[in-house]
N, C-alpha and C positions, 0 to 999 in steps of 0.2 A: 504493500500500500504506500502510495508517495502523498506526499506533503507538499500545497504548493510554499513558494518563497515568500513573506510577506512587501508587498508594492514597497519600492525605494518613498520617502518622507518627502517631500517638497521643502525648501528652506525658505526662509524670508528674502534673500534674494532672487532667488529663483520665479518667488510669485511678484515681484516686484521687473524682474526682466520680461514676466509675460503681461503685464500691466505696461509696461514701456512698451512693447509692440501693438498692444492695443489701441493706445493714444496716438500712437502714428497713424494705424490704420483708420483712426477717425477723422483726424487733420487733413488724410486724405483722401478721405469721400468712399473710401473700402466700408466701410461701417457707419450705420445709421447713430444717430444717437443713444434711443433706446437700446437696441442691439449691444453696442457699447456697453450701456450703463450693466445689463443684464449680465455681458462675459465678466466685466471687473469684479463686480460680485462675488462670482462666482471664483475670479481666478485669488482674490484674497481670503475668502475662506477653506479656499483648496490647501486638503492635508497630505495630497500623495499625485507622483508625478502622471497619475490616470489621469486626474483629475483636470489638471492643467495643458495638457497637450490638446486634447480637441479645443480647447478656445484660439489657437493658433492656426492648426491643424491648414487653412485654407488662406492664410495670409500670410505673404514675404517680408520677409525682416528689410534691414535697412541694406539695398543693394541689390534684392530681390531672391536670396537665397530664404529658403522654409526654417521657418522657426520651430524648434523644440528646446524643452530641458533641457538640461547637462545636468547628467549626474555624475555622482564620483568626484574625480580632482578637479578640482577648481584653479585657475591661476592667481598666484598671489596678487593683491591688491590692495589699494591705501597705501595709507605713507610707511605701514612697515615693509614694502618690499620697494627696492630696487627703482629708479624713477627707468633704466634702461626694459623694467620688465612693463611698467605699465606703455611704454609708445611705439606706436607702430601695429598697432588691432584693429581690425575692421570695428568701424563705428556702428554702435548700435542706435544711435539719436543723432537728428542731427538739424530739431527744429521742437519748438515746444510752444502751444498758442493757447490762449487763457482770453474767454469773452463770455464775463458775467461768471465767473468760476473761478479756477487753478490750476497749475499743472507744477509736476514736483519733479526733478531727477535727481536723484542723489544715492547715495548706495554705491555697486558695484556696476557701473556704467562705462560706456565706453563714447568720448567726446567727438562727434567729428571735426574735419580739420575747419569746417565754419560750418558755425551753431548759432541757429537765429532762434531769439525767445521773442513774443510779442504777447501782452497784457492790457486789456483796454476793459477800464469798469473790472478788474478780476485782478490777483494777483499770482505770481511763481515762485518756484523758488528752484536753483540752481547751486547744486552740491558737487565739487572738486575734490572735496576730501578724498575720496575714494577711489575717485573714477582713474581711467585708464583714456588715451590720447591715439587718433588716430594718427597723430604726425606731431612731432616733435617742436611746430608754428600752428598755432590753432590762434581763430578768432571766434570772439564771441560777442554775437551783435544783439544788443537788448533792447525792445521796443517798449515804453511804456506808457498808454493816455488816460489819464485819471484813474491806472491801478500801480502798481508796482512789482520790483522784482527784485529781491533777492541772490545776492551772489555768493557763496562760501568758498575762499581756498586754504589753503594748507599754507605758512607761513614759507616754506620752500619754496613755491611755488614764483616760477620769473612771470609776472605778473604788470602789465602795462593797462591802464585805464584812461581811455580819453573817449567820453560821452559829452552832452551836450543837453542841461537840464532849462528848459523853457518855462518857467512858471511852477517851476518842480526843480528837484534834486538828483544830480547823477555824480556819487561820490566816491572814495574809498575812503577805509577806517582801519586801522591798524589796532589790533586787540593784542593778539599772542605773539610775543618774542621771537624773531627767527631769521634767517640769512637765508636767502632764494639760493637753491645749490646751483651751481655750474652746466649740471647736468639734466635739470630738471626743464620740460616744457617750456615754451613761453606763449603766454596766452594773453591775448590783447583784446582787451573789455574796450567796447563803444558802443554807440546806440544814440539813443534818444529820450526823453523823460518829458512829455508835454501833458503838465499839470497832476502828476505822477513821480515816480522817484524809482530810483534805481543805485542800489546800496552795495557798495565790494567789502565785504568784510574779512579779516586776516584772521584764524581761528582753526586750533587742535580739534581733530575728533576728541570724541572720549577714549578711544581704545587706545588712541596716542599719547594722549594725557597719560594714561594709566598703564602705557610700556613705559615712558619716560619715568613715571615712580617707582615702577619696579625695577629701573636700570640703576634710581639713584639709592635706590635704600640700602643694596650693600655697602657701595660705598659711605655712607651716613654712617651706618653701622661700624662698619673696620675705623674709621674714624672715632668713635664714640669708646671702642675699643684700647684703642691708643693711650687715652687720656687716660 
């Protein structure tokens, strides 16, 4: 008598990469509204990779190749791997549009090498922490009219900002400590902000925060030792 294998888990990225193809394929007329609203649903309470594959199953990723899971090994990403590991990936986004709503990328995403966001009456938000660069000069063009948009990088990250705030704000803000590596991306924030705003904020994940303490507290320790 055989036993089947229990269905591999879906992870929070995962149901978030098929949520990213869903939004594309709305932005581009592939999927109705409703339709849309009904798979997202569906693909954020999906517990197992059954579940998640047919909400893809008939729409092209970004490029035109079929989308499925990935299970198993994953490629490192975020700032604890390598900035040579995250560039050079086919991009999985590579435009995000917000009217009277929102739209989010953030996680484990892949940048294209120009990323147009547009917000009107709605806002976004746009997450670098993590993500992964289709080419090692990326732009990204932020549109915003009376909503806004949000930008997060990593303090590495080579980082040029020249927008253009009309009755509105289009700024950067330096929050968390840090030296853009050598080696890291360069990403070149512009746009627009008409009566709207558009924010670059400089800012640690938490998982980063929280390897940086675990990297300092031996030494804190051998120190404390000492005395």
């Amino acid at each position: 008598m055989t036993s089947e294998l229990p269905e591999m888990r879906a992870s929070d990225a995962e149901r978030e990469r098929i949520a990213e193809v869903l939004r594309e394929a709305v932005a581009e007329g592939r999927l109705q509204m409703e339709e849309f609203e009904q798979r997202l649903d569906v693909a954020y309470k999906a517990r197992t990779h059954g579940e998640l594959e047919p909400l893809v199953r008939d729409l092209p990723a970004s490029g035109g190749a079929p989308v499925a899971p990935v299970a198993g090994d994953r490629p490192r990403t975020g700032s604890m791997a390598r900035w040579s590991d995250r560039v050079g990936r086919p991009a999985t986004s590579r435009g995000a549009f917000a009217f009277w709503g929102g739209f989010a990328r953030r996680g484990h995403w892949t940048v294209g090498r120009v990323f147009t966001a547009f917000a009107m009456w709605g806002g976004g938000e746009i997450d670098l922490r993590e993500a992964s660069f289709e080419d090692g000069e990326v732009v990204v063009r932020c549109f915003a009219i009376m909503g806004g948009i949000q930008v997060t990088v990593p303090p590495e990250l080579n980082v040029e900002v020249r927008g253009i705030g009309i009755m509105g704000g289009f700024g950067e803000r330096a929050k968390d400590d840090g030296v853009p590596a050598p080696d890291a991306p360069r990403v070149r924030i512009t746009g627009l902000a008409l009566m709207g705003g558009v924010g670059v904020e400089h800012k640690r994940s938490k998982a980063e925060k929280q390897r940086l303490r675990n990297a300092e507290r031996p030494r804190l320790e051998k120190g404390d030792g000492d005395r």
